[in-house]
N, C-alpha and C positions, 0 to 999 in steps of 0.2 A: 248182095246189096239190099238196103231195107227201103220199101215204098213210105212214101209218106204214110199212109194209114197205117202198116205198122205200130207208128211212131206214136198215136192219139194216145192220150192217156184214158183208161179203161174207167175211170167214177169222174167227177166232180174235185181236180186237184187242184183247180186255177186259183193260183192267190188273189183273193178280196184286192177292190179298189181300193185305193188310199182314197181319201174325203177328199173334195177340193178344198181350196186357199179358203173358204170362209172365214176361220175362223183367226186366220192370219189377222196382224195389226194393218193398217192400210198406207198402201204405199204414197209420200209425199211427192205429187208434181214436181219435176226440176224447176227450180227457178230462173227463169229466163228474163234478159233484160225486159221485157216488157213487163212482166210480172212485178219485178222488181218497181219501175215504175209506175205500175197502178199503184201498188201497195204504199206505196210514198204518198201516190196523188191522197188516196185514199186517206190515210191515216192526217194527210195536214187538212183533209177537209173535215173532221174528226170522225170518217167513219171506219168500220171495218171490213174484210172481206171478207165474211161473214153475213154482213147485211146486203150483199149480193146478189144472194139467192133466197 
């Protein structure tokens, strides 16, 4: 039977990280009836959500 140490790989064989998500497109908020609702209120007052933040 083999001990864990054994088992250690003898150099540096660990496959590299993959990069995070950065550079992903960005994911859209579900839109939820309230959402939906501002976005109304929003747009008949002629603004956008956008000028939110």
């Amino acid at each position: 039977m083999s001990t864990p140490d054994e088992n250690v790989p003898e150099s540096d064989t660990e496959p590299l990280l993959e990069a995070t998500g950065d550079d992903q497109e960005p994911v859209e908020e579900p839109r939820t009836p309230g959402r939906v609702a501002m976005e109304a209120a929003l747009k008949a007052s002629g603004k956008a959500l956008s000028d939110l933040t």
